[in-house]
C-alpha positions as CSV (number, residue, x, y, z in Angstrom):
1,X,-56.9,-49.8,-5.2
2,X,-57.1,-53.3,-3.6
3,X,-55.1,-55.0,-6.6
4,X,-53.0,-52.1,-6.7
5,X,-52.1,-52.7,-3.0
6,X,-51.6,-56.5,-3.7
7,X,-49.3,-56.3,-6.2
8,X,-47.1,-53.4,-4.9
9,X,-46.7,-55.2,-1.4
10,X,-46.0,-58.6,-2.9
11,X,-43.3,-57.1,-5.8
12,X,-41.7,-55.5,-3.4
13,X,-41.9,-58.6,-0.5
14,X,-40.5,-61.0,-3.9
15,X,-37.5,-58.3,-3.9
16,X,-36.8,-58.6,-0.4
17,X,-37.1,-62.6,-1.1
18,X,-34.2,-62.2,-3.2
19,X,-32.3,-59.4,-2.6
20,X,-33.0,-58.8,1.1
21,X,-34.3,-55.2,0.5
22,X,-36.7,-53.0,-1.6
23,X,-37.2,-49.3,-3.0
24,X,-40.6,-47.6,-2.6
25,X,-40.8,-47.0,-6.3
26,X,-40.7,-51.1,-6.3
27,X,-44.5,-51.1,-4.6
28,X,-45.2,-48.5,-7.5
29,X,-43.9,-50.6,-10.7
30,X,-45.3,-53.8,-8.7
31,X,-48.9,-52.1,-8.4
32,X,-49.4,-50.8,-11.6
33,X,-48.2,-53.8,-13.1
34,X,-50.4,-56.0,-11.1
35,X,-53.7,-53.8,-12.1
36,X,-52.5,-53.9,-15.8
37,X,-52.6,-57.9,-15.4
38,X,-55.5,-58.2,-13.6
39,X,-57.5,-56.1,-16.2
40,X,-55.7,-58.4,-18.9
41,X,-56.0,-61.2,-17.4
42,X,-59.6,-60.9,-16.8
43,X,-59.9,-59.9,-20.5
44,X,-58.0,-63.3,-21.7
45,X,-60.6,-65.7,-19.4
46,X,-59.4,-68.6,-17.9
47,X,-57.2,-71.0,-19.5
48,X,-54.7,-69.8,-21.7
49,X,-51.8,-70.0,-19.7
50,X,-48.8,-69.7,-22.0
51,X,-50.7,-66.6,-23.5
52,X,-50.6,-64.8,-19.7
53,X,-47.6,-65.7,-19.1
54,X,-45.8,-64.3,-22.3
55,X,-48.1,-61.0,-21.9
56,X,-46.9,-61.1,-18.5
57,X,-43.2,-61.3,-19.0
58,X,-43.2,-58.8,-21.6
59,X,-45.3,-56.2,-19.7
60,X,-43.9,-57.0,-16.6
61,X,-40.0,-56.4,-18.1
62,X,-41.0,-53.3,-19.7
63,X,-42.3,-51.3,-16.7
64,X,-39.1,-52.5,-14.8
65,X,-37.3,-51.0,-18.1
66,X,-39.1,-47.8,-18.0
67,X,-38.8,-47.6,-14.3
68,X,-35.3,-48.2,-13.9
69,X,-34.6,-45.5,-16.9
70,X,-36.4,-43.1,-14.8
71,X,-35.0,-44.3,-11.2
72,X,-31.8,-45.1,-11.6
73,X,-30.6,-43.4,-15.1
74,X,-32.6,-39.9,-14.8
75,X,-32.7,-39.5,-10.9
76,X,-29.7,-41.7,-10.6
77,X,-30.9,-43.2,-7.6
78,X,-29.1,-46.4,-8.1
79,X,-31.9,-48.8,-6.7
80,X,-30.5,-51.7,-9.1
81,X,-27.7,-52.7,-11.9
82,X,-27.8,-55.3,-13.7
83,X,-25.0,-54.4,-15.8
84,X,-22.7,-57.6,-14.4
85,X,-25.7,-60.3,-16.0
86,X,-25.5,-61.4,-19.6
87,X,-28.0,-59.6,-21.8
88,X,-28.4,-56.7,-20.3
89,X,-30.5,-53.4,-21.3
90,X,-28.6,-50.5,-20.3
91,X,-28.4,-52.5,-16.9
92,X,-31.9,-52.2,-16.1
93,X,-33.7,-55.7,-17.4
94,X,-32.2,-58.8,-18.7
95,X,-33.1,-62.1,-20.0
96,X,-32.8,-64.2,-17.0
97,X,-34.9,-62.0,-14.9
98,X,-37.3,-61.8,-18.4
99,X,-37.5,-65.7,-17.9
100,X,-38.2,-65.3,-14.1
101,X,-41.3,-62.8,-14.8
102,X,-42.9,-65.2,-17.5
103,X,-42.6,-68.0,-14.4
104,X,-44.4,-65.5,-11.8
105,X,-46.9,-64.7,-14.1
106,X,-48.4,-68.3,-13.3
107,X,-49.1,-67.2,-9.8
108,X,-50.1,-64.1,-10.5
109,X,-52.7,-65.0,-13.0
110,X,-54.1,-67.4,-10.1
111,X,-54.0,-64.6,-7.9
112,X,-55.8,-62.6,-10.0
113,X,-58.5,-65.1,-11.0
114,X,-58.8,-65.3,-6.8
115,X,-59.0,-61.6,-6.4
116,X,-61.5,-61.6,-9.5
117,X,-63.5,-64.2,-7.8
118,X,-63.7,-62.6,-3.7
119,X,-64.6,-59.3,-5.3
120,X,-67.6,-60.5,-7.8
121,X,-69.3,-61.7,-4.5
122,X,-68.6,-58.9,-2.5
């Protein structure tokens, strides 16, 4: 639940970073794909950096896929489009925002590692 909550509250916070708002399913995508990581990530070990970050990109741009097929195409919510970016999938991911998750996953496997760390001596 904690890294659940972490990662929710800061994909959401890096959407209103850069596009000055956020959509509830946001803390959703950004929670499950933070627990996935962090169970991955704790898998991998330490080290391995390009690894995480690749697995990172590529999980991280699939649940925005899945969840913008289900937000925005099925309940036609509109939350984003990306539709005006080159290499776009049906407007949902593209490959500079692909290139920006493999980035964040350095953070994020630092955060994790953290998290890992404060909870083993809890």
């Amino acid at each position: 639940m904690i890294v659940f909550g972490i990662g929710g509250f800061l994909y959401g916070g890096i959407e209103i970073v850069f596009r000055g708002y956020t959509h509830w399913s946001m803390f959703l995508a950004g929670g499950f794909i933070f627990s996935v990581l962090y169970k991955l990530y704790g898998y991998i070990g330490r080290g391995h950096l390009i690894l995480k970050c690749t697995l990172g990109c590529v999980i991280i741009t699939t649940v925005e896929f899945l969840t913008g097929v289900g937000v925005n195409i099925l309940l036609n919510m509109n939350v984003w489009d990306y539709s005006d970016k080159a290499l776009n999938v049906f407007g949902q991911i593209c490959l500079a925002f692909s290139i920006g998750w493999f980035f964040i996953s350095i953070p994020a496997s630092l955060l994790a590692e953290g998290i890992r760390r404060q909870l083993k001596q809890a």
